[in-house]
C-alpha positions as CSV (number, residue, x, y, z in Angstrom):
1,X,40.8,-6.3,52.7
2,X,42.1,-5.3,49.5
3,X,40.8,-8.7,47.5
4,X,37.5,-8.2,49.5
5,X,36.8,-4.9,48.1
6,X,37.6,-6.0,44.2
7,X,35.3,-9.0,45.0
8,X,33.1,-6.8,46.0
9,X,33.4,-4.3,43.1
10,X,33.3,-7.5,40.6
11,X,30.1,-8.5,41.8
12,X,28.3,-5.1,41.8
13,X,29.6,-4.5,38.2
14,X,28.7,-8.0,37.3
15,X,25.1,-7.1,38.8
16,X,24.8,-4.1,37.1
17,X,25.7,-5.8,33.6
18,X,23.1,-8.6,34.3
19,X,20.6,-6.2,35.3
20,X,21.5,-4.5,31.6
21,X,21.2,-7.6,30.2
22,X,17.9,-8.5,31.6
23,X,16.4,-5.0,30.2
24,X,14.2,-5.7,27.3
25,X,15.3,-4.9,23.8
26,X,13.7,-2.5,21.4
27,X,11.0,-4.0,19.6
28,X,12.7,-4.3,15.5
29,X,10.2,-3.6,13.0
30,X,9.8,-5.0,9.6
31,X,7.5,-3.2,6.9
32,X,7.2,-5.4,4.0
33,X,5.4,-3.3,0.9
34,X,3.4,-4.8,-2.2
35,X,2.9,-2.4,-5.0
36,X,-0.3,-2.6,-6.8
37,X,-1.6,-5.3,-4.9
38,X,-5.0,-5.6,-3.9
39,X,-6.6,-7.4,-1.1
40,X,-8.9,-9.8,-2.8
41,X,-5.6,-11.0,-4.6
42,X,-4.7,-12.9,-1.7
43,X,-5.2,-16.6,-0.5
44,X,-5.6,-15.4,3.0
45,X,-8.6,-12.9,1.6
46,X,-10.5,-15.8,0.0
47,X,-8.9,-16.4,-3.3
48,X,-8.2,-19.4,-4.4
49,X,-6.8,-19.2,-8.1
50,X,-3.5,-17.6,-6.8
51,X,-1.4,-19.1,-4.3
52,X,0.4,-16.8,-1.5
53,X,1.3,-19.0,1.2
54,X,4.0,-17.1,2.6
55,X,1.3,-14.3,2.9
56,X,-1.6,-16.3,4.1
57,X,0.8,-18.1,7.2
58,X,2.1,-14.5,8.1
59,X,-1.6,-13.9,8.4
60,X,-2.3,-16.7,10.7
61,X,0.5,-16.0,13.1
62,X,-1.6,-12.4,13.9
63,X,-4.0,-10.1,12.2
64,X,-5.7,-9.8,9.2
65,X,-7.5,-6.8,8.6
66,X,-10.9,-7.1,5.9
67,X,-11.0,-3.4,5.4
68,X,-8.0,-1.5,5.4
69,X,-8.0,1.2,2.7
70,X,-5.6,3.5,1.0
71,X,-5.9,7.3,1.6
72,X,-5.2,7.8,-2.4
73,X,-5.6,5.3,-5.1
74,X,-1.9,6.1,-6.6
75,X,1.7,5.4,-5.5
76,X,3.3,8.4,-4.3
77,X,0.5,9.7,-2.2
78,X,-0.5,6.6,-0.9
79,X,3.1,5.8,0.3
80,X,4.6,9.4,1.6
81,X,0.8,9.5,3.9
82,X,1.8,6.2,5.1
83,X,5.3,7.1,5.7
84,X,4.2,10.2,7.4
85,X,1.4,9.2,9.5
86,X,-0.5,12.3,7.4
87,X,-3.4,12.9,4.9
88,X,-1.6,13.7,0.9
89,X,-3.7,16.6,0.6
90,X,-1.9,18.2,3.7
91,X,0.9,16.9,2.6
92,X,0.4,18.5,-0.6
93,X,1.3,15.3,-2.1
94,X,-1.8,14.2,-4.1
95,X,0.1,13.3,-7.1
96,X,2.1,11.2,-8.7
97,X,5.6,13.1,-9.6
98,X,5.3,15.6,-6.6
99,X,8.2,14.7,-4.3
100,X,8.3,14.5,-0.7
101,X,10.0,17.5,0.8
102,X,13.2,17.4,3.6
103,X,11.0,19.3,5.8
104,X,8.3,16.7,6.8
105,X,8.9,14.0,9.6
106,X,9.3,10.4,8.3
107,X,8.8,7.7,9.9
108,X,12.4,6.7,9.8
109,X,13.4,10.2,11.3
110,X,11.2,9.5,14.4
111,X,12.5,6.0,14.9
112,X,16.1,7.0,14.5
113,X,15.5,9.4,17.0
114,X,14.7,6.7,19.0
115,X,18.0,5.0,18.5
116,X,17.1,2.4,15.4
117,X,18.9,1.6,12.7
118,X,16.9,2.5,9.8
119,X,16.8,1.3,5.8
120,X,14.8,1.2,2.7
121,X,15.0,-1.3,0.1
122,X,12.8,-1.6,-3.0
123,X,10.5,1.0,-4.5
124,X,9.4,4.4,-2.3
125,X,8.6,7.3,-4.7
126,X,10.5,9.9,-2.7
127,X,11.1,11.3,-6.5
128,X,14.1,12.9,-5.0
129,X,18.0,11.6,-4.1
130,X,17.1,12.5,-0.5
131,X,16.6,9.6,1.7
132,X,14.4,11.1,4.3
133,X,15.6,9.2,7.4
134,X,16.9,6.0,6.2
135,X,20.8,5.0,6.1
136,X,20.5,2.9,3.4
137,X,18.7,3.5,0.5
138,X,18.6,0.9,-2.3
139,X,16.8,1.0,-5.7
140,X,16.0,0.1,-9.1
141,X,19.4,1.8,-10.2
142,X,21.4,-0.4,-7.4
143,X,20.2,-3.5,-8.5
144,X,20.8,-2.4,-12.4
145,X,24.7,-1.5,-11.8
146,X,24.6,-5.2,-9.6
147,X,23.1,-6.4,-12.6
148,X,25.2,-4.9,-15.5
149,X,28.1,-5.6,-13.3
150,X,27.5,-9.7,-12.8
151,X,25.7,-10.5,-16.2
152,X,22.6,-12.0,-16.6
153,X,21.8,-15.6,-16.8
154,X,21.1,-17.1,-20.2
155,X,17.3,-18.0,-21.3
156,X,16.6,-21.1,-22.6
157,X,16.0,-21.0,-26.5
158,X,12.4,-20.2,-27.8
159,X,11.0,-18.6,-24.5
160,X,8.6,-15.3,-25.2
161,X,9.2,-12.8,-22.9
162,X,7.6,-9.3,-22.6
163,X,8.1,-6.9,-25.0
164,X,9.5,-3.2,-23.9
165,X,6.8,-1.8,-21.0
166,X,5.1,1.5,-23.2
167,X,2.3,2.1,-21.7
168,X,-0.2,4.1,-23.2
169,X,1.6,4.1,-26.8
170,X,1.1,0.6,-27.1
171,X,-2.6,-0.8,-27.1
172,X,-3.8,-1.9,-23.6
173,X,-3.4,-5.4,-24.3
174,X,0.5,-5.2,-24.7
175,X,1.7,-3.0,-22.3
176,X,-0.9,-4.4,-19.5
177,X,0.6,-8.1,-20.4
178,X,-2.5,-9.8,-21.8
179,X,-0.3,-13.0,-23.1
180,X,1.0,-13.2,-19.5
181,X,4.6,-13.3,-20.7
182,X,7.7,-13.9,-18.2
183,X,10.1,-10.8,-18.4
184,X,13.4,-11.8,-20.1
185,X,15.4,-12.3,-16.9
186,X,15.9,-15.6,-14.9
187,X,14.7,-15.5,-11.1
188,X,18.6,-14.9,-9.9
189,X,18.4,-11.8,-11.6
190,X,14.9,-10.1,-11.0
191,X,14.7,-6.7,-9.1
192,X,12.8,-8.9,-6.8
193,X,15.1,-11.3,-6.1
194,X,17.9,-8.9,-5.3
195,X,15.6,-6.7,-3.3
196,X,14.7,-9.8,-0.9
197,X,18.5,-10.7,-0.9
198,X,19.5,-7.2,0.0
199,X,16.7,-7.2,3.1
200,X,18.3,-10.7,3.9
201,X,21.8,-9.4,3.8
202,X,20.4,-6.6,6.4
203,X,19.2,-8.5,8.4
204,X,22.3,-10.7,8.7
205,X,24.4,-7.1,9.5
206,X,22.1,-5.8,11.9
207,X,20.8,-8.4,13.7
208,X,22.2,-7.1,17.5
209,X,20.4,-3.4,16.7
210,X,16.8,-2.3,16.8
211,X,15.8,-1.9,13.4
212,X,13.4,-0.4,10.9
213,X,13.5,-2.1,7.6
214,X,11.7,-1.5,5.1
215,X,11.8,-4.0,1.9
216,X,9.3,-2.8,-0.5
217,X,8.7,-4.6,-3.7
218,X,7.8,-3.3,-7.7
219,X,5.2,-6.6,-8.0
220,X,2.4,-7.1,-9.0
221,X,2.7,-3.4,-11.0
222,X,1.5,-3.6,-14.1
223,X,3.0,-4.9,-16.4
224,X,3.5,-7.9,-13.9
225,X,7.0,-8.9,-13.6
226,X,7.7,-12.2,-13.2
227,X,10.7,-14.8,-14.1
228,X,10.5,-17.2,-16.4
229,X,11.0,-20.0,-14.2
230,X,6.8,-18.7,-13.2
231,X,5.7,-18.7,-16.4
232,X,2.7,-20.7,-17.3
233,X,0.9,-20.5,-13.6
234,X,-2.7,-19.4,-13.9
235,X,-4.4,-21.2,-16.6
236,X,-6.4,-17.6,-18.5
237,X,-9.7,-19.7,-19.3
238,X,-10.0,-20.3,-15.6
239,X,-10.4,-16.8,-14.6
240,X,-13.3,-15.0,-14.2
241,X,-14.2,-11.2,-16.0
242,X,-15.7,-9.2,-13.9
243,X,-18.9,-7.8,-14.6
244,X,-19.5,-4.3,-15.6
245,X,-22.3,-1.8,-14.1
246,X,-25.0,-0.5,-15.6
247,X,-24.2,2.8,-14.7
248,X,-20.1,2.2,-15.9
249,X,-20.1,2.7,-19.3
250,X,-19.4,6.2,-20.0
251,X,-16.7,6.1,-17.1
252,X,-14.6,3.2,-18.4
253,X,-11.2,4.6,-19.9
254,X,-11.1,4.6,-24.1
255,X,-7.7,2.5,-23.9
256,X,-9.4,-0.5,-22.4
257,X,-13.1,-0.6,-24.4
258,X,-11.4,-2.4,-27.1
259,X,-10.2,-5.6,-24.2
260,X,-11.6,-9.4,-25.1
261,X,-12.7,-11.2,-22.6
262,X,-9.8,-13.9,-23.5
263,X,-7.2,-10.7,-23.2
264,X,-8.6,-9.4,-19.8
265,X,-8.1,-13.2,-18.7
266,X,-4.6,-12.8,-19.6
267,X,-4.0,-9.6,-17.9
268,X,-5.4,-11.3,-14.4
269,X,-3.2,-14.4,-14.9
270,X,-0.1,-11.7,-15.3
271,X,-0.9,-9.8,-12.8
272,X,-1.7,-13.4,-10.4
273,X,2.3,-14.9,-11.5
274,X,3.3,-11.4,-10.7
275,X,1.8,-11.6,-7.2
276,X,3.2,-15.2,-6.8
277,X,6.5,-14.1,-7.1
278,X,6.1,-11.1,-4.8
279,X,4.9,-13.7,-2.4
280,X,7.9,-16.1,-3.0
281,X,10.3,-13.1,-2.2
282,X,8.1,-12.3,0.9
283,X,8.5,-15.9,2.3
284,X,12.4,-15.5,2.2
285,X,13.0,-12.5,4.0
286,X,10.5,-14.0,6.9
287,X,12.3,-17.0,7.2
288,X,15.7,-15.3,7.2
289,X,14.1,-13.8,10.1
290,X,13.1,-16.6,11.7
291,X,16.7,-18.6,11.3
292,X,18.2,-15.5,12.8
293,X,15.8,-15.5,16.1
294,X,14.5,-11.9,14.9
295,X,11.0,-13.0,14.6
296,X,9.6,-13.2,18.5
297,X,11.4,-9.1,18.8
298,X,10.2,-8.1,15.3
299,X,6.5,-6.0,14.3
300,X,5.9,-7.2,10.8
301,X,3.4,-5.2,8.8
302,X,2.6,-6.5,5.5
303,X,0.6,-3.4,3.0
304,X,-0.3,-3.3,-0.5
305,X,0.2,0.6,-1.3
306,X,-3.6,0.3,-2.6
307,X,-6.0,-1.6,-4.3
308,X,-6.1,-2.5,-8.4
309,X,-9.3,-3.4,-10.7
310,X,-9.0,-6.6,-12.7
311,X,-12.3,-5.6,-14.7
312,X,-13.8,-4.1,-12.1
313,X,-16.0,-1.6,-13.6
314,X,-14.6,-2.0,-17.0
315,X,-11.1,-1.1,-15.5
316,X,-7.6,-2.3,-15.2
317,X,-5.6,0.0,-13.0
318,X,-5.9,2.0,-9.9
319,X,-7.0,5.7,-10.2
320,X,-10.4,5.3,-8.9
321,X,-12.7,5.4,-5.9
322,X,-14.2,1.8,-6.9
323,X,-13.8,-0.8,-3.7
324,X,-10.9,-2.8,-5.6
325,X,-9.1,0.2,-6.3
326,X,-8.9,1.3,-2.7
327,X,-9.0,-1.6,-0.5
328,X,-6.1,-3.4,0.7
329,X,-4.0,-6.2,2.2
330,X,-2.7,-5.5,5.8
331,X,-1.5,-8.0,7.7
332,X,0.2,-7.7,11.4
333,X,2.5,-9.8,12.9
334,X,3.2,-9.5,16.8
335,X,5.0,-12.1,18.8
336,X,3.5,-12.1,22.4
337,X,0.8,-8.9,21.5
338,X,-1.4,-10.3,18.7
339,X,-2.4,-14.1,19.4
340,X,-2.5,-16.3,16.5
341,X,-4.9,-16.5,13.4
342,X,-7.3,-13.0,14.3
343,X,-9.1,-11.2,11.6
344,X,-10.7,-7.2,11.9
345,X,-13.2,-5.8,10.3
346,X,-12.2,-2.3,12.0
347,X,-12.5,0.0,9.2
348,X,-8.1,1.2,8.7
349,X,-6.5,3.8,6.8
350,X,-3.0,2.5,5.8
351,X,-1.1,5.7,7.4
352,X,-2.3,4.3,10.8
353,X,0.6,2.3,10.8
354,X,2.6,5.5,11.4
355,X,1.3,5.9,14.8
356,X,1.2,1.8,15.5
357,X,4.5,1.3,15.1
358,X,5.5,4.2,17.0
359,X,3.0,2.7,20.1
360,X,4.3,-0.7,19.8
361,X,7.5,0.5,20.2
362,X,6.9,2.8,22.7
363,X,7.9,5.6,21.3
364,X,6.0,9.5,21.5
365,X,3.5,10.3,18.8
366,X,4.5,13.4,17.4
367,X,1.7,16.1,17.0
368,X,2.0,16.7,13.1
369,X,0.7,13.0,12.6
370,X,-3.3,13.1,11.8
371,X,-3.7,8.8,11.9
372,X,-4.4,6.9,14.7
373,X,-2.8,3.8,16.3
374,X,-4.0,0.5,15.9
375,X,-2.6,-1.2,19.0
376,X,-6.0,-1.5,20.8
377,X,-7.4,-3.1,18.1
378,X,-3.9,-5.3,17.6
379,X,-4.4,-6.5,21.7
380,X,-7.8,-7.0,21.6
381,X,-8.6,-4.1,23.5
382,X,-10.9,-2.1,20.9
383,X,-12.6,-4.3,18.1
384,X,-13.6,-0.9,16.6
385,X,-11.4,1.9,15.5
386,X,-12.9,4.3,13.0
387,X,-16.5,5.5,12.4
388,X,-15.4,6.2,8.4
389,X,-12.4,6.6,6.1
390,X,-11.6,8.6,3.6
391,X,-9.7,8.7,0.5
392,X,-9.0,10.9,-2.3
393,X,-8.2,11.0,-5.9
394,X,-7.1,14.6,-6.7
395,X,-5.6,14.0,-10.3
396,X,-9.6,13.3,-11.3
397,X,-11.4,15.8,-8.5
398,X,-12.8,12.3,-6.9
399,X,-13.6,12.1,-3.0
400,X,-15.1,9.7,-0.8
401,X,-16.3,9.1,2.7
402,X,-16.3,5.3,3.9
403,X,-18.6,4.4,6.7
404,X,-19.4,0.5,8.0
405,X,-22.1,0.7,5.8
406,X,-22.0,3.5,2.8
407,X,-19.9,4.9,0.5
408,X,-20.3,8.1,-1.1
409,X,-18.0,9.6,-3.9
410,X,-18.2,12.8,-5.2
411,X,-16.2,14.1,-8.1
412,X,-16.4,17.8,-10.3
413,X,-16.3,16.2,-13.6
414,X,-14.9,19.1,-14.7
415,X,-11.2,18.3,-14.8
416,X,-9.6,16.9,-18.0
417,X,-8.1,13.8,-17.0
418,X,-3.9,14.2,-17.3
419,X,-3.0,10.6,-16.1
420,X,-4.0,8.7,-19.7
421,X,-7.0,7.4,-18.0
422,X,-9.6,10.1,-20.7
423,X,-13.1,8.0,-21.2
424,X,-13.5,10.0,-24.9
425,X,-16.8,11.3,-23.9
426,X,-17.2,14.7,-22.6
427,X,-16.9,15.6,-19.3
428,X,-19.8,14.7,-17.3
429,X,-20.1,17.3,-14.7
430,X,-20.5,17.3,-10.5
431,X,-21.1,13.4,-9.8
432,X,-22.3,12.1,-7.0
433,X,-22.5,7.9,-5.8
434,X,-23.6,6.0,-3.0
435,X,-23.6,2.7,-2.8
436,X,-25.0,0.1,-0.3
437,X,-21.9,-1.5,0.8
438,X,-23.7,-4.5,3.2
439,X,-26.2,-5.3,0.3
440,X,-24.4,-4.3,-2.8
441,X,-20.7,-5.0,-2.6
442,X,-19.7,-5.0,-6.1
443,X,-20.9,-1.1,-5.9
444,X,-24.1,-2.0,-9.6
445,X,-26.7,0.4,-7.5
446,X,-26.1,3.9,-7.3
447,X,-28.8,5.1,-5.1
448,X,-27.2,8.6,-4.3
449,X,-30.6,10.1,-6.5
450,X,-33.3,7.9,-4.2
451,X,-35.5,10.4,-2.1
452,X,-35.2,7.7,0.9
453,X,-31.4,8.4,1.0
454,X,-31.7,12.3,0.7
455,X,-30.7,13.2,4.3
456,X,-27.8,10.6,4.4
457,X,-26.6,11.7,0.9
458,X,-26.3,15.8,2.9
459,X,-24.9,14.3,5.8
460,X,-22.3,12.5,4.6
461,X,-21.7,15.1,2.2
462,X,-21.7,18.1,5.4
463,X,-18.9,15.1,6.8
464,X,-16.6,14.9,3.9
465,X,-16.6,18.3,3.6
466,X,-15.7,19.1,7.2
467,X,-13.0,16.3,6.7
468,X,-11.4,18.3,3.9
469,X,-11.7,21.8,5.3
470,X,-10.0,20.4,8.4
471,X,-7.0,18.7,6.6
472,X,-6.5,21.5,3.6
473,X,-2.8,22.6,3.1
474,X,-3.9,25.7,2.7
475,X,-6.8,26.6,4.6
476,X,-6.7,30.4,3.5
477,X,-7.8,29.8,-0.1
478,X,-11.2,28.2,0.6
479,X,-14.2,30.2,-0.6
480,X,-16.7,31.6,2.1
481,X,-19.8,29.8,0.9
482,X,-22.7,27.8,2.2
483,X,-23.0,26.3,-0.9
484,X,-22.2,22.7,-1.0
485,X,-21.1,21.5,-4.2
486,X,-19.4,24.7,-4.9
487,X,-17.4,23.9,-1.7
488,X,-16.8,20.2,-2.9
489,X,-15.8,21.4,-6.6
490,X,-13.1,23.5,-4.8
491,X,-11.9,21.4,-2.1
492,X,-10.9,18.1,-4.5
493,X,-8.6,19.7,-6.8
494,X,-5.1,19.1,-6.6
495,X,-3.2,21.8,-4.8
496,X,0.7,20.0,-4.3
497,X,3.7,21.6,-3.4
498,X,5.6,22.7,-6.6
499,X,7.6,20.1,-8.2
């Protein structure tokens, strides 16, 4: 009797441990980040002078979206909204040394809480020590110690490398790269390189937990890093220059009038080497996840943080409402959920990945996040999601609303310019755009003064406005008026959290 009933008790534990077994594991999640990197700088999105294959087969395993945008044309808003699942300006993180306080909910808090492991490697502009949720957090200053610890390789003789990055003390040409010059490191020791090997390494340790990785990358940021084994990619003369609008002239920044065509070839062939390598990187942390059988359990979310002009309107940076500036790549990877080669043309906000992850990993949405999931969309569900976007460039008192077919920006034109971007002509007072975005993509028409478009011009006006009442820090401060523009003038400027 006695070996019957530890038979018996074998069998039910044995059940009960199958049974465990059996129970499906937490979905991992892997949020791969380019810096600077706009969409139409992408095989996948139609280019075909720079080469991104890693990129463009992620793509064709799930989702591309066409028109996912930034909610602010600069780094550390862009990044902390899409951390948070949350607008900047209620953040009160619209610019670019404002650091993210302890007190707002992370995405890494909220998985954690959910039992993942959690880690950040690569660039995140907390511009703080705190890590904000993750339990590893690895930098430019980890990989410099690794570096000044293990030497670096030596260069073969008579390679040019870039000078010293100064931007805005050197002329535009030098510090934005224009000879397309290799930095003065060897692949084995680029940021990038160590970066991907430290999200490989991760991997490797945490294979048998849900995780939440994130490895976010410093390419293609100006002033385009690459190794020198990349040098010599692009050939400049091959490259187009943008054309410039009528209406542009008197907005492009002083530092880049002075740009040859041959120079602003230059700069694109940096910044395409740049993006090469970023891709090479890419491409080996997705296949470590593949050889370690991650990749059928694992979200992958590939962002740029936002957009970058190439010429584009006379321009060669971010900092902008323009449609290079603000649009970027996002590509979605789910095994089982997202069949194979599928494109959107939802119109996205990058911080709805706050709330997608969480839903694909079935985990609560907290209150305090203002996005909205894409998982209908993802499954096939919804082919729609949003009715418009909008994004917001406080440091210049710039605006926009984004529907499928408009665009309207608003700026005061009455703030001096503090980010080295100063055209040298006075300021130009309350401006207002719209631009045809079905029949004039490259934004040459504004038609914001056309008496045809007067009612569309107030009502997407009356919408913007209602958007940034609703999200405003501090809603207490706005003035009780029915006047429009005064409205507008007040509701753009930059009100962050003390630095």
């Amino acid at each position: 009797m006695r070996r019957l009933l530890l038979a018996m008790l074998v069998c039910a534990v044995s059940a009960v441990s199958a049974r465990a077994d059996a129970s499906p594991k937490k979905l991992n999640i892997l949020l791969l980040i380019g810096d600077d990197h706009a969409a139409y700088a992408l095989g996948v999105y139609g280019n075909k002078q720079v080469r991104t294959p890693n990129l463009d087969r992620l793509a064709g395993q799930g989702m591309r979206f066409d028109r996912a945008y930034c909610t602010c044309p600069l780094c550390t808003p862009s990044r902390q909204s899409f951390l948070t699942g949350r607008y900047p300006r209620s953040l009160g993180i619209t610019q670019l040394r404002t650091a993210l306080p302890e007190t707002e909910d992370t995405l890494a808090r909220m998985l954690k809480r959910a039992g993942y492991r959690t880690a950040a490697i690569g660039k995140m502009h907390f511009n703080s020590q705190l890590k904000h949720g993750f339990d590893l957090r690895l930098d430019n200053p980890d990989h410099a110690k690794w570096l000044a610890k293990r030497g670096k390789t030596p260069l073969p003789a008579g390679i040019d490398v870039q000078p010293p990055w100064r931007p805005f003390k050197d002329p535009a040409r030098i510090w934005l790269n224009s000879k397309a010059l290799p930095l003065g490191l060897a692949d084995a020791d680029m940021t990038g390189t160590w970066f991907a090997q430290q999200a490989i390494e991760y991997l490797n340790q945490h294979k048998d937990e849900p995780f939440f990785l994130v490895a976010s990358f410093t390419e293609p940021h100006s002033p385009f890093h690459f190794p020198v084994e990349f040098r010599d990619r692009p050939t400049p003369a091959n490259l187009a220059v943008p054309k410039v609008g009528p209406d542009d002239g008197d907005f492009v920044p002083a530092i880049f009038r002075d740009l040859t065509d041959a120079e602003k070839q230059g700069i694109t062939a940096a910044y395409y080497t740049s993006v090469e390598f970023l891709d090479r990187n890419l491409g080996r942390v997705l296949e470590a996840l593949d050889k370690l059988g991650l990749a059928e359990n694992t979200l992958v979310i590939y962002l740029g943080d936002h957009g970058y002009c190439l010429g584009h309107h006379g321009r060669f940076e971010k900092h902008s409402l323009w449609e290079e500036a603000i649009r970027s790549p996002l590509l979605c990877r789910w095994p089982g959920r997202v069949p194979a080669g599928r494109s959107s043309d939802a119109l996205v906000s990058l911080f709805d990945i706050v709330p997608t992850i969480l839903d694909a990993a079935g985990q609560p949405i907290p209150k305090s996040v203002q996005a909205k999931s894409l998982v209908p969309v993802l499954t096939g569900k919804s082919a729609g999601h949003r009715e418009q976007i909008f994004v917001e460039y406080s440091e210049n008192e710039e605006a926009m609303i984004r529907t499928d077919r408009w665009a309207l920006m608003v700026g005061s034109g009455k703030r001096e310019r503090q980010d080295g971007y100063a055209t040298g002509k006075p300021l130009p007072g309350r401006t207002i755009k719209l631009f045809d975005m079905r029949n004039d993509p490259e934004q040459m028409t504004n038609l914001a003064s056309r008496p045809e478009h007067k009612q569309l011009v107030g009502d997407l006006t009356r919408r913007l406005i209602e958007h940034l009442r609703a999200t405003a820090r501090q809603p207490e401060l706005i003035p009780r008026t029915a006047d429009a523009h005064e409205l507008l003038d007040f509701l753009v400027q930059p009100r962050d959290l003390e630095k």
